[in-house]
C-alpha positions in Angstrom: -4.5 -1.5 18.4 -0.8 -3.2 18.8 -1.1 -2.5 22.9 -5.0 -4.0 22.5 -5.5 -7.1 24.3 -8.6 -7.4 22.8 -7.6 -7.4 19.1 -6.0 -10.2 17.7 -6.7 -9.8 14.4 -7.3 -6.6 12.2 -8.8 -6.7 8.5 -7.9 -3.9 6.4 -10.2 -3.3 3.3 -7.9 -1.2 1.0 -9.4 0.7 -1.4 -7.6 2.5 -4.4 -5.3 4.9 -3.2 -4.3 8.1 -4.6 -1.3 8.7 -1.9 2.5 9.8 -2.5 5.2 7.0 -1.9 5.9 8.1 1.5 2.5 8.0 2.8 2.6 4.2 1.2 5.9 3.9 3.2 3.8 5.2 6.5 1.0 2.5 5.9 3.5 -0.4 5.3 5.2 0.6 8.5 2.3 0.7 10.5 0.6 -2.7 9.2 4.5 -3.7 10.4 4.0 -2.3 14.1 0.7 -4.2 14.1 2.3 -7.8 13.1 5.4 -7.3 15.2 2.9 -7.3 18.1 1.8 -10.5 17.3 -1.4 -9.1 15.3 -2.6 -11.0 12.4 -3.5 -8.5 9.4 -5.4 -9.5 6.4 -5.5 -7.3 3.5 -8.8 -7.3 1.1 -8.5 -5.5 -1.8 -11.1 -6.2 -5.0 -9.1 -4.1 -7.3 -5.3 -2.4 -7.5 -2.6 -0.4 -8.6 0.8 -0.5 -7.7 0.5 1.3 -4.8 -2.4 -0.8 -3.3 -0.6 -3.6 -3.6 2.4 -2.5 -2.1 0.5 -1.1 0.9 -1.4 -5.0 1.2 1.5 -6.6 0.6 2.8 -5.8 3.9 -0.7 -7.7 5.8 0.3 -11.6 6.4 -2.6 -12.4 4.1 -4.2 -11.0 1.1 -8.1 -11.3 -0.2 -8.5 -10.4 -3.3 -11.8 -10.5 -5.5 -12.0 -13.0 -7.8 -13.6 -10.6 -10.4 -11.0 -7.9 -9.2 -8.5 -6.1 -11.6 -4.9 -6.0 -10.4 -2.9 -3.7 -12.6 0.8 -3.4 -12.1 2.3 -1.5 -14.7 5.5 -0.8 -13.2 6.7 2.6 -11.7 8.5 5.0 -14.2 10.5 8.6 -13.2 11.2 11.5 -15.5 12.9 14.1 -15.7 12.3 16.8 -18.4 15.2 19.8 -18.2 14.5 23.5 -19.4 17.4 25.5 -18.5 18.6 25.3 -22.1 15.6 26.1 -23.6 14.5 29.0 -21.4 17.9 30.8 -21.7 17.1 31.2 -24.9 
């Protein structure tokens, strides 16, 4: 679509994903490609998680519904180590 003449603008209607952070990273990079080309992107979402957002967060615009939940809770890591415990 970035080498398309005949697209100047591309909606994306992003639904709640269930992807790893790199296949976010992918998404973000490709909404990129399309802008750089002098695409507009618009990003509708009705609801979201962090993730979501992140991924319509890259569009120049974003539609969200106005009954639409947006839940951003924050990312969190941990690490849980058993050596200890299964040397015993």
């Amino acid at each position: 679509m970035a080498k398309d003449p005949a697209v100047s603008e591309v909606v994306l209607r992003i639904g709640g994903l269930s992807v790893g952070m790199a296949t976010v990273r992918e998404l973000r990079e490709a909404i990129g490609v399309l802008r750089a080309s002098g695409k507009k992107v618009v990003a509708e979402i009705s609801s979201a998680n962090e993730k979501t957002y992140m991924v319509a967060a890259a569009a120049e615009r974003l539609r969200m519904d106005p009954f639409g939940v947006l839940e951003l809770d924050g990312f969190s890591i941990s690490v849980r180590y058993f050596a200890a415990a299964l040397e015993k």
